[in-house]
N, C-alpha and C positions, 0 to 999 in steps of 0.2 A: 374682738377687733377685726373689722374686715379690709384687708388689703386689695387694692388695686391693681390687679394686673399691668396694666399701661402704665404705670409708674417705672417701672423693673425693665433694665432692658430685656433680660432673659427671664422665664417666666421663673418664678419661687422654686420648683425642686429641680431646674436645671443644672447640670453639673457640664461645662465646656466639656472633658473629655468624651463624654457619655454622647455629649451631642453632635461630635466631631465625628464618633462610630459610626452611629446613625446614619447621619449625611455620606460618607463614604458608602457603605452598604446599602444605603436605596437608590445607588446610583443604575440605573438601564444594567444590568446581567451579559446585555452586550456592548461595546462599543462601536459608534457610527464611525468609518472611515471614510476618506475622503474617495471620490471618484470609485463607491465600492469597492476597494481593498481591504481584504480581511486580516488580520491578525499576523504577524509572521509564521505562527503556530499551523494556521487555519491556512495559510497559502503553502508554507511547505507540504501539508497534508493533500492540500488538492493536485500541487504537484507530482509529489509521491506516487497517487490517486492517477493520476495521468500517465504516468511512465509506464506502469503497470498494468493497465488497463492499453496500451497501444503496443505494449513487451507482446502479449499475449494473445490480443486480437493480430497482429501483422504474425505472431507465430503460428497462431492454429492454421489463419490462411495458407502460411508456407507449408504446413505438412499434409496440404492437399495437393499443392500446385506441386511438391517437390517430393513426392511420399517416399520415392525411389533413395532421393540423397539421407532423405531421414532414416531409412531404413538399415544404408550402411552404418549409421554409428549404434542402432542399439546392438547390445553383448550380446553374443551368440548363444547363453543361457536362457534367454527369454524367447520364449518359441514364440512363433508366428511374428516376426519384427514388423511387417507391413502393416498387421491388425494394433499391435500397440502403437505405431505411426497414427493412424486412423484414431484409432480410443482416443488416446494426450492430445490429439490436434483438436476435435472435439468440447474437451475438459476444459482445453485452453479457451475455445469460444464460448462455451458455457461460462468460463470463471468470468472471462471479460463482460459476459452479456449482466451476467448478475452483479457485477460494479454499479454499472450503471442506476438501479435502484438504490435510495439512501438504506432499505429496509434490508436487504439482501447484500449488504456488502459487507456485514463482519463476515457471516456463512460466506460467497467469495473468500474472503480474506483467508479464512480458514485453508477454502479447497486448496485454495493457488498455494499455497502455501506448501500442503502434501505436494502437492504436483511438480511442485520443484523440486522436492525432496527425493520425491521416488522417480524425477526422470537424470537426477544428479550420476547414478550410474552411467549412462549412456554419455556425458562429458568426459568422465572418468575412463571410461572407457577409450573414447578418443584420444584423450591424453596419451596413454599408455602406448596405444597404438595410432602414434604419428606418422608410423611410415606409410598409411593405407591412406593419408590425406593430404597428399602433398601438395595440395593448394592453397593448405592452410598453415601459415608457421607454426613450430611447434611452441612458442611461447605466448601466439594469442589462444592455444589450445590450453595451456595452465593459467593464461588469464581467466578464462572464462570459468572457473572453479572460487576465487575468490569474488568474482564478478558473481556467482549465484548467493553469496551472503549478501551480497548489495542488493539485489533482486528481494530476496526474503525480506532484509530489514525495509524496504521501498513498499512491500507487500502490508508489514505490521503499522507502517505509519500511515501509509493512507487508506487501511481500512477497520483498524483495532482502535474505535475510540474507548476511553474511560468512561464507562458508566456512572 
């Protein structure tokens, strides 16, 4: 016996749930926002992406224009404080420059990441010795130590996506 299709609302081995999956899951993979706005996810990221990418570039710039002020905060165990002024100012342009590529920004993401790490002495340092900066309070001197996990975590959100 042969049945007719156009009879049946739903075709014969249609099961509603099965086809309720379906239609959700062949929905677009992205969503279209209005006036180009992305995701809240995708717009925090780009912010993040932003903060970090101008933290870095206005820093490197400073540690050219200012190599002298940078110089007094690195510890006195690190020889040649001028040349690591020079080197981090650098890294920091590089890190910024390579944001800028989609391809090259987890690698960024990465460097910027040591480079805060490894210039986190030199705040520490400051800290410690607040009497050699007294331009600066000494409680935006231990802000700025909690302030470098904000930096990191700003660092892994806008450029460590999930694969």
């Amino acid at each position: 016996m042969l049945i007719n299709a156009t009879q049946h609302s739903q075709p014969p081995h249609s099961v509603p749930e099965v086809d309720q999956l379906v239609t959700q899951h062949s929905q677009p993979a992205h969503k279209v926002y209005p006036y180009g706005l992305a995701s809240s996810g995708s717009r925090l990221r780009h912010i993040a992406l932003g903060i970090v990418f101008a933290w870095f570039l206005v820093g490197g710039i400073a540690h050219f224009l200012l190599p002298h002020t940078f110089a007094q905060i690195v510890p006195p165990a690190v020889p040649w404080p001028l040349a690591a002024v020079y080197i981090s100012g650098l890294l920091e342009l590089i890190g910024a420059a390579a944001l800028i590529p989609a391809r090259s920004r987890r690698w960024a993401g990465w460097g910027l990441m040591l480079l805060t790490i490894a210039v986190t002495p030199a705040n520490v340092y400051m800290w410690q010795h607040a009497e050699r900066f007294p331009e600066v309070a000494p409680w935006l001197l231990l802000l700025r130590l909690p302030l470098q996990l904000v930096l990191l975590l700003a660092i892994v959100v806008g450029t460590q996506t999930r694969k």
